[in-house]
C-alpha positions as CSV (number, residue, x, y, z in Angstrom):
1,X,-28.2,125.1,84.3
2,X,-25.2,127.2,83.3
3,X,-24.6,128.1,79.0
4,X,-21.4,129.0,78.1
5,X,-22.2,132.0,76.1
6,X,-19.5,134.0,74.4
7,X,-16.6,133.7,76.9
8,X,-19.5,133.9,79.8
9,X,-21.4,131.3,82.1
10,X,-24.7,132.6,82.0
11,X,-28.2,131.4,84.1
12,X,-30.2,129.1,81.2
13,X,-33.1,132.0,81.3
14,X,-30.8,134.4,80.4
15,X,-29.0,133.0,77.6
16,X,-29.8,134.8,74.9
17,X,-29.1,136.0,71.4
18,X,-30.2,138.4,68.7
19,X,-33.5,137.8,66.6
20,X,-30.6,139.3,63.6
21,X,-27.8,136.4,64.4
22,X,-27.6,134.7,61.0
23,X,-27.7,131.4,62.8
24,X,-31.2,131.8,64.0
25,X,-32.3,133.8,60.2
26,X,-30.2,131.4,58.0
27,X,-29.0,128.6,59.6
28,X,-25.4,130.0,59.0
29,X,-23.7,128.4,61.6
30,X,-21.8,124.4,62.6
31,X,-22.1,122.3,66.0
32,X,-21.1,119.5,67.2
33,X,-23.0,116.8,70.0
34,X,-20.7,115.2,72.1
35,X,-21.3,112.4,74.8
36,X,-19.9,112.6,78.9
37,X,-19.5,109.1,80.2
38,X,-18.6,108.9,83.9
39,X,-17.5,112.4,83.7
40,X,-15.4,111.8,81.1
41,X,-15.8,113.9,77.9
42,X,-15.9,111.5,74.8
43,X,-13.8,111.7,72.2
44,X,-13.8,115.5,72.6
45,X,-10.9,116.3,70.4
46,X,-12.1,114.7,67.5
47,X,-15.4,116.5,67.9
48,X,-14.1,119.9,68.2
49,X,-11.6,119.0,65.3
50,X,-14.4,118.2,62.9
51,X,-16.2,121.7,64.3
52,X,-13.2,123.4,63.0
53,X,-13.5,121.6,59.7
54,X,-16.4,122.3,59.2
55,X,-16.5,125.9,60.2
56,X,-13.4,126.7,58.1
57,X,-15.8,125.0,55.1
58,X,-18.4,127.7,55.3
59,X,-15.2,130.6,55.8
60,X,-16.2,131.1,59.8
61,X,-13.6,131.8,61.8
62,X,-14.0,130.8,65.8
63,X,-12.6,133.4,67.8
64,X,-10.5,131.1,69.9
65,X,-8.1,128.2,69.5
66,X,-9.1,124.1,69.6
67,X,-7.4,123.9,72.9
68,X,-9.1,127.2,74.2
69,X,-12.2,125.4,73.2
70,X,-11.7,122.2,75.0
71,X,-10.9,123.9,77.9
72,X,-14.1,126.0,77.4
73,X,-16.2,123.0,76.9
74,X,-14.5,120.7,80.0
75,X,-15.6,123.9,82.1
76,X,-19.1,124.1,80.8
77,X,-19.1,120.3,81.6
78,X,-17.9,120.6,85.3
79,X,-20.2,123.8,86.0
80,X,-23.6,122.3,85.3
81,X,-22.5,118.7,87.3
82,X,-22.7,116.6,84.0
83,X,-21.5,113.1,84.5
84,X,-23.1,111.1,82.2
85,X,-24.3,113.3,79.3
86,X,-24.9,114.9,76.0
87,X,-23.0,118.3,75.5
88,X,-23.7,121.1,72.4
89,X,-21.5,123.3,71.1
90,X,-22.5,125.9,68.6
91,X,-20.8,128.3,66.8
92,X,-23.0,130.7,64.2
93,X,-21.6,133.5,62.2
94,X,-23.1,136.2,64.3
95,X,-25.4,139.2,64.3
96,X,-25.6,141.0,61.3
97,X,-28.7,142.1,59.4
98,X,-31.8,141.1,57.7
99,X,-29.2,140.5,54.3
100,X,-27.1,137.7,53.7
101,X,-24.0,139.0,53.3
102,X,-21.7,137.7,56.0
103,X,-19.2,140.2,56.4
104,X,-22.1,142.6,58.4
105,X,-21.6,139.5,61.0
106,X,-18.8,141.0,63.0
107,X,-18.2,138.9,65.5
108,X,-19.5,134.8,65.7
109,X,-21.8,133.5,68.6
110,X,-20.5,130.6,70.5
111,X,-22.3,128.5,72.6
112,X,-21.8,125.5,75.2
113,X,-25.0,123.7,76.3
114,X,-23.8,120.7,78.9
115,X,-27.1,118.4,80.3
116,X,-28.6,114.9,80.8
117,X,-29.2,113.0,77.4
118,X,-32.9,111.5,76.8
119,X,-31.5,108.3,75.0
120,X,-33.6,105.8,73.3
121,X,-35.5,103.3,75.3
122,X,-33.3,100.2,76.1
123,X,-35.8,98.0,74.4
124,X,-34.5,99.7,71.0
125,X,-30.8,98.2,72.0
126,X,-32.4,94.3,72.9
127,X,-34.9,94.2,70.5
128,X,-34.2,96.6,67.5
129,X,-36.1,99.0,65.8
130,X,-38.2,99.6,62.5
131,X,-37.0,102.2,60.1
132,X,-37.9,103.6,56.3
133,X,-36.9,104.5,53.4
134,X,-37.8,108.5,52.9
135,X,-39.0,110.0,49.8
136,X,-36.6,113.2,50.5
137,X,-33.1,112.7,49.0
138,X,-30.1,113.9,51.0
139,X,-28.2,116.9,50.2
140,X,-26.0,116.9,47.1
141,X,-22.0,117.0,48.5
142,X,-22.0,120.1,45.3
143,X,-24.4,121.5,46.9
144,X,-24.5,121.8,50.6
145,X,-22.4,119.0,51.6
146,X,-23.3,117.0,54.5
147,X,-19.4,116.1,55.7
148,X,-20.4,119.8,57.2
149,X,-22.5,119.7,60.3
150,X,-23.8,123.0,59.8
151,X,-26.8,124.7,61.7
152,X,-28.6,123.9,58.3
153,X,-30.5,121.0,59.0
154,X,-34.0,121.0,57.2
155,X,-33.0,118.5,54.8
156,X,-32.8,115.9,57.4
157,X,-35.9,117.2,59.4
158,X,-37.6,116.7,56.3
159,X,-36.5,112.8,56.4
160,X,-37.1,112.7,59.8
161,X,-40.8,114.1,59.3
162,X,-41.7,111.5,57.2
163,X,-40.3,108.7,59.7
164,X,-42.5,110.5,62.4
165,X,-45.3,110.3,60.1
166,X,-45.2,106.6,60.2
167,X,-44.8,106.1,64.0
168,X,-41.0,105.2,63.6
169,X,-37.9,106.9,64.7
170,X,-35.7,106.6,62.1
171,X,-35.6,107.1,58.1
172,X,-32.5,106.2,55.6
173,X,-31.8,108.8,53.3
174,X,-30.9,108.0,49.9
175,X,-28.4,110.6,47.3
176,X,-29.7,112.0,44.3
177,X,-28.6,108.5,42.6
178,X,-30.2,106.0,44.7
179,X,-27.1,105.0,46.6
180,X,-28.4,105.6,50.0
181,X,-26.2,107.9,51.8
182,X,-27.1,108.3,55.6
183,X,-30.5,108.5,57.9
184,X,-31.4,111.6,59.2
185,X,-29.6,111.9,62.6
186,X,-27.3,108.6,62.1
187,X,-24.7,106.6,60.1
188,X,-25.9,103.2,58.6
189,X,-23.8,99.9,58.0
190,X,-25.3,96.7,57.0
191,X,-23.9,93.3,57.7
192,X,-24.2,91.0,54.1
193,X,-22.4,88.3,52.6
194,X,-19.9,88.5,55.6
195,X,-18.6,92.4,54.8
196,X,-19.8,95.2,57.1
197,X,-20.5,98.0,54.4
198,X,-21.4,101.7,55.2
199,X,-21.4,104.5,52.7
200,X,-18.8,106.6,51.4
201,X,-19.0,110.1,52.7
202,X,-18.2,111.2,49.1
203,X,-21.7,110.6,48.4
204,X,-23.4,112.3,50.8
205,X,-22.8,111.6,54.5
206,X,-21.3,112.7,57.6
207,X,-18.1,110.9,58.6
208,X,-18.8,110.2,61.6
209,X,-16.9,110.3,65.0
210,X,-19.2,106.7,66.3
211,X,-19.0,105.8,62.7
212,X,-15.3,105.9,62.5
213,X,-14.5,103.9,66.0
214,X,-16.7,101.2,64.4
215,X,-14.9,101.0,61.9
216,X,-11.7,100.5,63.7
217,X,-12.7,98.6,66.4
218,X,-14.7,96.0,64.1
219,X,-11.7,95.6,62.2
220,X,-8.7,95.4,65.1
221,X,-10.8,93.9,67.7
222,X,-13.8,91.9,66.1
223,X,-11.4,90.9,62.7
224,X,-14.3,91.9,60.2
225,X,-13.9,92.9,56.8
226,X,-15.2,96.5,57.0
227,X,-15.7,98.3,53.6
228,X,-17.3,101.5,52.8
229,X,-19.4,100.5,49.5
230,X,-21.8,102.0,46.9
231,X,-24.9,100.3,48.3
232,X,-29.1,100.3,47.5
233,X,-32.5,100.5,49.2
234,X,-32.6,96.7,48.3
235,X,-29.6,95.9,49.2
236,X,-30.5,97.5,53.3
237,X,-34.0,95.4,52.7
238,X,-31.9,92.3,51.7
239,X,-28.9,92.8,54.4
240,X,-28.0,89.8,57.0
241,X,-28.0,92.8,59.4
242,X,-28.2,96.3,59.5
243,X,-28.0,99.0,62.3
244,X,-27.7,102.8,62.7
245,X,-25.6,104.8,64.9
246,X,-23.9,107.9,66.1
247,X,-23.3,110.4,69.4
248,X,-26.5,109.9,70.8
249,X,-27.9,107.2,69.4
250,X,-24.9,105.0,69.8
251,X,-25.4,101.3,68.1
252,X,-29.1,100.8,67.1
253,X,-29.6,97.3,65.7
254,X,-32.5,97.3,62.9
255,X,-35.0,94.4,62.9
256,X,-37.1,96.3,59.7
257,X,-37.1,98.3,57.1
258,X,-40.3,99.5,54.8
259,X,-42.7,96.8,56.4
260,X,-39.9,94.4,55.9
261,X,-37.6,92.3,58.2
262,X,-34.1,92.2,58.4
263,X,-32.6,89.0,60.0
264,X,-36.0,87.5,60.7
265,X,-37.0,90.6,62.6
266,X,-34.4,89.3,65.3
267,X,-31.2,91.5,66.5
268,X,-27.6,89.8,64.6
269,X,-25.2,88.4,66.2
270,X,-22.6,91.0,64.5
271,X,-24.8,93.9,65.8
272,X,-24.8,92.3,69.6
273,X,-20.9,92.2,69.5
274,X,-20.7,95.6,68.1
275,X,-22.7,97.1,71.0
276,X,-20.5,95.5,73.7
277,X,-17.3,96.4,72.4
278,X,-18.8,99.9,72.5
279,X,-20.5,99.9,75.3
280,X,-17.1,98.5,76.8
281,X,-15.0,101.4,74.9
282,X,-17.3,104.2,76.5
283,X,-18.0,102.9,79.5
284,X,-14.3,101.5,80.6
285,X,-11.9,103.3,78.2
């Protein structure tokens, strides 16, 4: 395998970076995971848009253009062979030294990783999966706000621990007020009362790129009434239907949550159409 690596294609073995990049001492840094389908780079504009976003949100500047970027990651793609899979890109502020102050960062790391995806098992997809609530509340928008993907991610690993824990994959994170926000590597919508509902990102969660063609294509091509809504732990336990979903987990229908079943313990209807539009949208254009 081939890692872009500061302007360079280097062997996997040999991609390397200093023990004093800030990325690695302080998480100061953004990416972005992005899907190849059929050799065609998914929604890879948006992607590196929000990377730009989100960079200019923590004041790092990326020493290249959008379009130099694309370019970059297409040719990362097409180097390692990657048909049909999952592509990083990273961007941290650099190496600097053991202080935090980012102007000793003179120059930001980027890197392209291009390689085959380890998706869930299909059975997830036809037959759902079990999920939780976690204890750990998602990070205050005032305080680190999750609308930036940054290279900070021990909030969510601490969610994700605690699914882990209880031999699921999965864990919905709730805000500091109980609205739940987001799980810890995914977007959530419930089906109720004939609205699909997902959370505003004001409150804590990612908008995100799988998260927004949901939206549109439930609403233009499926004719639901999509809302994003202020909703609770009880109201995911009491939902007609609820999945999760993003890059690379895609549509992930939920059968239960906290020891208790959603729709019978049975995938909805809803959930099945979503899946095929999407899986029609990414696999045919």
């Amino acid at each position: 395998m081939k890692i872009y690596l500061n302007g360079k294609f280097v062997p996997e073995s040999e991609a390397k970076i200093s023990v004093f990049d800030h990325g690695l001492l302080y998480g100061d840094g953004v990416f972005e995971g992005i899907r190849v389908y059929s050799g065609r780079i998914f929604k890879l504009s948006e992607h590196i848009k929000r990377l730009y976003v989100s960079a200019s949100a923590i004041m790092l500047g990326i020493p290249m253009t959008q379009e130099e970027f694309c370019r970059a990651v297409e040719e990362t793609t097409k180097v390692n062979g990657v048909s049909d899979g999952y592509i990083r890109v990273v961007v941290t502020r650099g190496s600097g030294n053991l202080g935090l102050d980012p102007r000793e960062c003179k120059e930001p790391t980027v890197i392209i990783i291009a390689d085959e995806i380890k998706l869930y098992p299909e059975e997830y997809y036809e037959q759902g999966l079990e999920i939780i609530t976690a204890s750990t509340r998602r990070n205050s928008p005032d305080a680190l706000n999750p609308m930036i993907k940054s290279l900070n991610y021990l909030n969510n690993i601490l969610g994700k621990l605690e699914a882990t824990r209880l031999g699921v994959p999965e864990a919905v994170m709730l805000n500091r007020d109980g609205y739940v926000a987001e799980c810890t590597g995914d977007n959530i919508f419930i089906y109720k009362n004939g609205e699909l509902l997902t959370p505003p990102c004001s409150i804590g969660a990612l908008d995100g790129i799988t998260r927004q063609l949901i939206i549109q294509f439930a609403r233009e091509k499926l004719r639901l009434t999509v809302r994003e809504a202020l909703f609770t732990q009880f109201d995911v336990q009491s939902a007609d239907e609820c999945f999760v979903c993003g890059t690379g987990a895609e549509i992930l229908p939920v059968v239960k949550i906290d020891s208790r079943p959603v729709n019978g313990g049975k995938v909805g209807k809803i959930t099945r159409q979503l899946i095929q539009e999407y899986r029609r949208i990414t696999r045919e254009g």
